[in-house]
C-alpha positions in Angstrom: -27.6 -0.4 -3.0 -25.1 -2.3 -5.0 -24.7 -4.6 -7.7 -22.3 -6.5 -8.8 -21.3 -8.7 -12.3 -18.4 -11.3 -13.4 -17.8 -14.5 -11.9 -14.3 -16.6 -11.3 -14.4 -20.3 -11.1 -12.3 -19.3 -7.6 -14.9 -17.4 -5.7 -17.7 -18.3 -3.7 -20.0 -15.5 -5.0 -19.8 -16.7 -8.4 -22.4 -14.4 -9.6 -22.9 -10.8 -10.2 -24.7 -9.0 -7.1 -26.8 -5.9 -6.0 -26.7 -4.3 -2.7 -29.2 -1.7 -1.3 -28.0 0.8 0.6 -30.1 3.2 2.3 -42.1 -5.2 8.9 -61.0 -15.3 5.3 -62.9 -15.4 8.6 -60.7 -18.7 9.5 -57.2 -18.7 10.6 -54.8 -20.7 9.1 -52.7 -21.1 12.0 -53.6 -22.3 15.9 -52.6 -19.9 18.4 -50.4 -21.5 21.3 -50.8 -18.2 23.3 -52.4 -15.1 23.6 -50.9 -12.0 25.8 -52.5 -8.6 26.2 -50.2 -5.9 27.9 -51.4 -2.2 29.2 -51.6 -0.1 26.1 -48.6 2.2 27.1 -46.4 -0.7 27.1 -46.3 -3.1 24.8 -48.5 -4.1 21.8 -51.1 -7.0 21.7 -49.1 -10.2 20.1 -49.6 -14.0 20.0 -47.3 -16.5 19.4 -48.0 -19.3 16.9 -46.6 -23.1 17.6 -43.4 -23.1 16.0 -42.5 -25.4 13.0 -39.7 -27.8 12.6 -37.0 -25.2 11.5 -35.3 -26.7 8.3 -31.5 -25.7 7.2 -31.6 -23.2 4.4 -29.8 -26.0 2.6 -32.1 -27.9 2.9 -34.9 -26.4 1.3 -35.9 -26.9 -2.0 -37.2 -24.0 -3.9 -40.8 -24.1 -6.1 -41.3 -22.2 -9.1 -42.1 -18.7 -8.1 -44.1 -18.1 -11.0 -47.3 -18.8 -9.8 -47.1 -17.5 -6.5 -49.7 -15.2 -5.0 -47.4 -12.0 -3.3 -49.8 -12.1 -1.3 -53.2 -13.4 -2.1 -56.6 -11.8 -1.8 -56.9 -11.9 1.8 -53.0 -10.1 2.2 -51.2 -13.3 3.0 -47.5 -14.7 1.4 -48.2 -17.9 2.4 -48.9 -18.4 6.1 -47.6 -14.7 6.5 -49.0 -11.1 6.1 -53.2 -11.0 7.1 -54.8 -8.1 8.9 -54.4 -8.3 13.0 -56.0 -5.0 13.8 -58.7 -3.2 15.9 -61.9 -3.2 13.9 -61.7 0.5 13.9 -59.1 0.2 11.4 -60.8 -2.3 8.7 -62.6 0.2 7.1 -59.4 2.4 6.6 -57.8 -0.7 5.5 -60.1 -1.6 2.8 -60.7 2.1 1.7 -56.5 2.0 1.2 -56.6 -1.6 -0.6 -59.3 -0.1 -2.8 -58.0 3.0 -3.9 -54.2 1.2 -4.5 -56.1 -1.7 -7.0 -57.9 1.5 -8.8 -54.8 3.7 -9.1 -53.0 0.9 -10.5 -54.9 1.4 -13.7 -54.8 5.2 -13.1 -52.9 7.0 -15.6 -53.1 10.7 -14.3 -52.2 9.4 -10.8 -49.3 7.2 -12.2 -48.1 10.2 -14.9 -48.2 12.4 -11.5 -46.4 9.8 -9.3 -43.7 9.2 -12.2 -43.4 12.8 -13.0 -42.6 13.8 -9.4 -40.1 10.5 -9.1 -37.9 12.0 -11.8 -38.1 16.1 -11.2 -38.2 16.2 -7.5 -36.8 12.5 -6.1 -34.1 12.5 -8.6 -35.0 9.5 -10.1 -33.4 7.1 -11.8 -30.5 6.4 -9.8 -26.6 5.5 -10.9 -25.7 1.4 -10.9 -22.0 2.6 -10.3 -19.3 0.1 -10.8 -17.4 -0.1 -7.4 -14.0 -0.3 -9.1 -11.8 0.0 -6.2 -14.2 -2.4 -4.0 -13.8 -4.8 -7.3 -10.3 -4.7 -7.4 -9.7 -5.6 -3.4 -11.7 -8.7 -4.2 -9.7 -9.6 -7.1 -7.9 -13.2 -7.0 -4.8 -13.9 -7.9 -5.6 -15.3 -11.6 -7.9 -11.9 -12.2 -11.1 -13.6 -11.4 -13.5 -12.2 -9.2 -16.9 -10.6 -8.6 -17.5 -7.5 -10.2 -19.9 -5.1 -7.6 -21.9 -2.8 -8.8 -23.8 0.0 -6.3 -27.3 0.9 -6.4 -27.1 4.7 -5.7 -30.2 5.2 -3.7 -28.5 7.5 -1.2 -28.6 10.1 -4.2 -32.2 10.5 -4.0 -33.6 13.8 -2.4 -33.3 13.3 1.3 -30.7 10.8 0.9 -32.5 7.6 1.3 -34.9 4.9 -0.4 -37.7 5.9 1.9 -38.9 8.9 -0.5 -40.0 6.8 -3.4 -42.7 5.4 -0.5 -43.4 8.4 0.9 -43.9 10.6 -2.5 -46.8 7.5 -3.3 -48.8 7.5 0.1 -48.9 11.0 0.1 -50.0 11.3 -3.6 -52.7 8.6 -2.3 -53.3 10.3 1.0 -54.4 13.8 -1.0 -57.0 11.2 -3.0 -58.5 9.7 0.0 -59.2 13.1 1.0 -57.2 13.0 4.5 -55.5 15.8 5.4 -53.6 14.8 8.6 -50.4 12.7 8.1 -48.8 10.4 10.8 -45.5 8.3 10.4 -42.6 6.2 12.5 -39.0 6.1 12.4 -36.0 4.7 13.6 -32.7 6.3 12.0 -34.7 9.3 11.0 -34.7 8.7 7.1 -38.0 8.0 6.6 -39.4 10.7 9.2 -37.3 12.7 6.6 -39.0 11.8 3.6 -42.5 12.0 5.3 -41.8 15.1 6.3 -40.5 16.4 3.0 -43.2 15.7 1.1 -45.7 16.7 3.4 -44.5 20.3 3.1 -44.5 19.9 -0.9 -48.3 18.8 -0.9 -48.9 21.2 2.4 -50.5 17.8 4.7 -50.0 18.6 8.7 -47.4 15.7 9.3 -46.7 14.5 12.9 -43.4 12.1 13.2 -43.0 9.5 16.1 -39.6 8.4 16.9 -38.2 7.1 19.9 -36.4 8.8 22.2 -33.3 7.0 22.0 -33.2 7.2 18.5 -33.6 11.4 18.9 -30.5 11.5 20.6 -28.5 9.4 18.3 -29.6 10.4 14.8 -30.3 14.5 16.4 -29.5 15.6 12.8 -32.4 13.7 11.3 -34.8 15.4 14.3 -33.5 18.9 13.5 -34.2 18.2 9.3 -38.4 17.0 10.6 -38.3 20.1 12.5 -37.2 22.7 9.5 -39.8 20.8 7.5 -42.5 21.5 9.9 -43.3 18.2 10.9 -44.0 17.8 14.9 -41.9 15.4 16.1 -43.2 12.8 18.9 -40.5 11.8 21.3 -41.4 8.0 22.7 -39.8 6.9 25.9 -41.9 3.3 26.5 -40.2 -0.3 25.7 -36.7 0.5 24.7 -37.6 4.0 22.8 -36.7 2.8 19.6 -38.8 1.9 16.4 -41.0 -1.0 17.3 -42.1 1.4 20.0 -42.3 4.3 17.9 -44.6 2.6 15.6 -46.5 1.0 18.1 -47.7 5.0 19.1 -48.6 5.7 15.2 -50.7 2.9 15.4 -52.6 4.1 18.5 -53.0 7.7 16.6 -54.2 6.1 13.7 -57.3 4.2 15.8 -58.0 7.5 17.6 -57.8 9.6 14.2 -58.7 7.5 11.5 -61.2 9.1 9.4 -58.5 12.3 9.1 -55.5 10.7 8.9 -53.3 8.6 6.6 -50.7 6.7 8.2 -47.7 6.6 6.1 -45.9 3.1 7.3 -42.4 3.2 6.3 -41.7 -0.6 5.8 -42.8 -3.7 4.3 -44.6 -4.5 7.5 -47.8 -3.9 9.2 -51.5 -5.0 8.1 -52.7 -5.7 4.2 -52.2 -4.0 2.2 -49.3 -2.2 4.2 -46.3 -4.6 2.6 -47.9 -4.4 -0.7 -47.9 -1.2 -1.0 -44.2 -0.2 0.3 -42.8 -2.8 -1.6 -45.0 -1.6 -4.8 -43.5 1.8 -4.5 -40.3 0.8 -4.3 -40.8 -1.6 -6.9 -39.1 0.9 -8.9 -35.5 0.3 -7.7 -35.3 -3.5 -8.8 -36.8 -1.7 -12.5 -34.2 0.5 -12.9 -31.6 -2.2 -11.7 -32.6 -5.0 -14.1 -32.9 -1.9 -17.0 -29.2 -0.3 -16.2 -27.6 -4.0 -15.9 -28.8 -4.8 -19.5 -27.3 -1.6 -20.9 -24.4 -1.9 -18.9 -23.3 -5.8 -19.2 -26.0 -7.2 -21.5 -27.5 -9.8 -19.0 -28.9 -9.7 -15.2 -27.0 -9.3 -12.0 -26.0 -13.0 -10.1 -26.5 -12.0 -7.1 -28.4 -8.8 -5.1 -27.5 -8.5 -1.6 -29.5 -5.6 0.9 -29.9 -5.2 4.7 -32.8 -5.8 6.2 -34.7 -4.5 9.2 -37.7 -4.1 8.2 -37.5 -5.0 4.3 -38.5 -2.3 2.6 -35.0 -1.6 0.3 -34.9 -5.1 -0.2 -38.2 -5.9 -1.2 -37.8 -2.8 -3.4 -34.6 -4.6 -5.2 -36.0 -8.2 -5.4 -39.7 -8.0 -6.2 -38.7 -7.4 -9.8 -36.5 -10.4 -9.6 -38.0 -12.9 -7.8 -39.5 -15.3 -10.4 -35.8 -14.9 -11.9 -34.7 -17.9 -10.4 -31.0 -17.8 -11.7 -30.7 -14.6 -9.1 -29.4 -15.1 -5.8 -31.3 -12.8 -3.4 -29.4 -12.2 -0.2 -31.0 -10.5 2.9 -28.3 -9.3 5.8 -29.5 -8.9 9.2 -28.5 -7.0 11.8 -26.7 -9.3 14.4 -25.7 -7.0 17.1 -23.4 -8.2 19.9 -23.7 -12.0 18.0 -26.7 -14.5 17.9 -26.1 -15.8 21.1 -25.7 -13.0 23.1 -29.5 -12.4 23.0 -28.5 -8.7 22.2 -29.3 -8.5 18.4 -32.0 -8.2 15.6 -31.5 -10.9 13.5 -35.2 -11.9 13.5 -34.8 -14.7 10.3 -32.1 -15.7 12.1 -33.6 -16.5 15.2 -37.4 -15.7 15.2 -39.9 -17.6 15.9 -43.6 -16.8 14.2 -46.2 -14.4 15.8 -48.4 -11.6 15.0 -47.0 -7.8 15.3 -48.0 -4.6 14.4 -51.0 -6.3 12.1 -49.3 -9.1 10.7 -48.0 -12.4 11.1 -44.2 -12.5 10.5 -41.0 -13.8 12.4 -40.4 -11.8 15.4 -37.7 -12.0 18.2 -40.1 -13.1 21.1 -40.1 -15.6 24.1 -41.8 -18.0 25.7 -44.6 -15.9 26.4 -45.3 -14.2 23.3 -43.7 -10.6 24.6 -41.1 -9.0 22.5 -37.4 -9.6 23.0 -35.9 -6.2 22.6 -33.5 -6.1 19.7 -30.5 -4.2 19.5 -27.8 -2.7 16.4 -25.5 -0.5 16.3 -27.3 1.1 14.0 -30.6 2.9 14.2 -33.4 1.1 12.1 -32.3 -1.8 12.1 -33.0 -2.8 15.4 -36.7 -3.9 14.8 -37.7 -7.3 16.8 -40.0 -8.1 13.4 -39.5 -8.5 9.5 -42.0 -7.8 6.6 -44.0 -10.3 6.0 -43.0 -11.3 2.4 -39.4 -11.7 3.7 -40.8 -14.5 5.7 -42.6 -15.9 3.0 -39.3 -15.8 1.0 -37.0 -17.5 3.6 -39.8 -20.5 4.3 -39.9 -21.3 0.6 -36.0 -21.0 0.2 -36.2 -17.8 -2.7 -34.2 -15.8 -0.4 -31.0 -16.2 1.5 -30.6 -14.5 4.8 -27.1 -13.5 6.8 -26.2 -11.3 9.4 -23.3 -9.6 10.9 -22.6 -8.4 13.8 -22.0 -4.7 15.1 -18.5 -5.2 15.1 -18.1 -6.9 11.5 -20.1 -3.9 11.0 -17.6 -1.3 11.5 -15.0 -3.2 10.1 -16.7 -3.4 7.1 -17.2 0.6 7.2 -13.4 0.8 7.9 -12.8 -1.1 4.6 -15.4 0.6 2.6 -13.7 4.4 3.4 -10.2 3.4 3.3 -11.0 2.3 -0.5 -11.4 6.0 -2.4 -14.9 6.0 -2.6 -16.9 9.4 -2.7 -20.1 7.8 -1.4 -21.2 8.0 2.3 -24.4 6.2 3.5 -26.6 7.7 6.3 -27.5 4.2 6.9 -25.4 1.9 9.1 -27.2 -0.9 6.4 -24.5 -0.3 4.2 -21.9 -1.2 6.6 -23.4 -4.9 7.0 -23.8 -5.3 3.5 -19.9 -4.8 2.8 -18.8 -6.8 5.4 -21.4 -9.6 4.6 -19.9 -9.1 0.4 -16.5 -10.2 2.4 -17.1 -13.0 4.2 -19.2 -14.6 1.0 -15.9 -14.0 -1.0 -13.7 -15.4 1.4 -15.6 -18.4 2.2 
């Protein structure tokens, strides 16, 4: 992640900014059309009749303040709910449950923090991006100052372990024993993995197989962990699929096994929950930027495929309304290419893996397979609350294409830096920082 603080009268991004680095008995909608595909296929998804889509400028923010995120049924807004087989509501509620009781749970939190710090390495650097800084400069010495949020130094080099650590902590109190989980680039198959052989849980990884060749690194780590890895070859073999085959484990195995979902996506309380335990990223950010400037950061920028790293950095600073909060997508070959994964961008609303959400669908409610460069970001859905956020104008979302991708990577290690992401997120997020500059 990074942050960054100063403002010029000359530049666009006139505020300091954060990256990060490393988805009632009555429905609120109508349903225009309902699909059901064979099992080994697809996923069962509707499509809702689209709204008049208005310009971001367009939009005029309310107060956040009083905002449910989400409300007691698991809905921001018109967004989040429960879309599952009734085998799963009992394991949903159970999971709802236990989070609202170890909220208040000092032992469980005490543990939670305890293991943050010793084994995840928490807290993590804001680290002024000098060099990055200085490229931006103008001529008259004005400029953002950019600040990066240093989750890529936690223990297995991602964010994902701060969500992993809690749903295994709450796994071992729901008494289940088994642990299942997706991935896409391989980071959070890592964390689940990890800390399934610190708390000794049988953990079984799905990933597609596309993804296992490309990010073969990440497969060999699972493996040395002990985690069986699940190679899945329908749809495009890439997350959505991958998660699509935890889901069907978790109905077949549900009274053993905890499903540790590794975005802000999915059934209630699913995006709660992710986004609660990485809650702790936007803390520490909003904490280190007092000490080290006295004030808040402008602006926080962070990719998004799912959400989770986002959600992580804004939740703190969402009823902050003098905060910019920038989401970059993942625009493949371009927006009009059809080739991409800029869901915001160019989603339309419909119900996947559990929840209502934008997704990249067509006229018959079946998925439009995404595509990026990079591994995990090519999702065809968003978290709900990111939804949410874009509808009521909170949240600003971009996107950049695979090739503004690598040019941004091509500036970002020509500049002296030390750091080097495992996620292609961080590529997006510098070359989104330029062209907000330059505008």
């Amino acid at each position: 992640m990074a942050v960054a603080t100063g403002s010029s009268s000359c530049c666009k991004l006139a505020k300091p900014c954060a990256f990060t680095t490393s988805n009632s008995s009555q429905s609120p909608f109508k349903l225009k059309k309902f699909t059901a595909s064979p099992a080994k296929s697809t996923s069962i998804r509707c499509t809702i009749a689209r709204d008049p889509v208005v310009p971001m400028e367009a939009k005029k923010e309310s107060d956040p303040a009083p905002w449910q995120r989400p409300d007691v049924f698991g809905r921001f807004g018109r967004f989040g709910g429960k879309f599952v087989p009734e085998t799963l509501m009992y394991a949903l509620s159970e999971l709802e449950s236990a989070l609202h009781k170890l909220a208040d749970d000092r032992d469980f939190q005490e543990e939670l923090s305890g293991i943050l710090r010793d084994y995840v390495g928490r807290e993590t650097p804001l680290y002024f991006a000098e060099r990055l800084t200085e490229h931006y400069r103008r001529p008259n010495g004005g400029g953002p100052h950019i600040y990066l949020k240093r989750e890529d130094l936690n223990h297995t080099g991602a964010h994902k372990i701060n969500n992993a650590v809690g749903q295994a902590l709450l796994a071992k109190r729901l008494g289940k024993t088994r642990i299942i989980a997706e991935t896409g680039a391989g980071q959070h198959g890592v964390a689940t993995a990890t800390v399934c052989a610190r708390f000794g849980l049988q953990c079984i990884v799905y990933m597609g197989a596309q993804d296992m060749e490309r990010q073969a690194l990440n497969v060999f780590r699972m493996r040395l962990l002990g985690a069986e890895v699940r190679a899945v070859h329908s749809g495009t073999a890439t997350l959505k699929d991958a998660t699509s085959e935890a889901i069907r484990d978790w109905v077949t195995n549900v009274e053993t096994t905890h499903y540790i979902l590794g975005s802000v996506a999915g059934p209630h309380p699913y995006p709660m929950m992710v986004r609660d335990f990485h809650a702790v990223i936007g803390k520490e950010t909003r904490r280190q930027a007092l000490e080290k400037w006295g004030g808040k950061p402008d602006v926080l920028i962070a990719c998004v495929g799912g959400g989770s790293n986002a959600m992580g950095l804004f939740h703190e600073f969402v009823n902050d309304k003098d905060v910019r909060l920038i989401g970059v997508e993942a625009a493949g070959f371009g927006l009009d290419s059809g080739k991409h994964a800029a869901t915001l961008s160019k989603g339309e609303v419909g119900v996947l893996h559990g929840a209502l959400s934008y997704l990249l669908q067509n006229e018959d409610g079946q998925i439009i397979e995404p595509h990026s460069i990079s591994a995990g970001l090519d999702y065809p859905g968003v978290g709900p609350e990111h939804s949410f956020l874009k509808d009521e104008g909170r949240a600003e979302y971009y996107n950049v294409t695979d090739d503004e991708a690598l040019e941004g990577m091509k500036l970002y290690l020509i500049l002296p830096f030390k750091l080097l992401s495992r996620h292609g997120g961080l590529w997006l997020l510098v070359n989104c920082l330029h062209k907000l500059i330059v505008r």
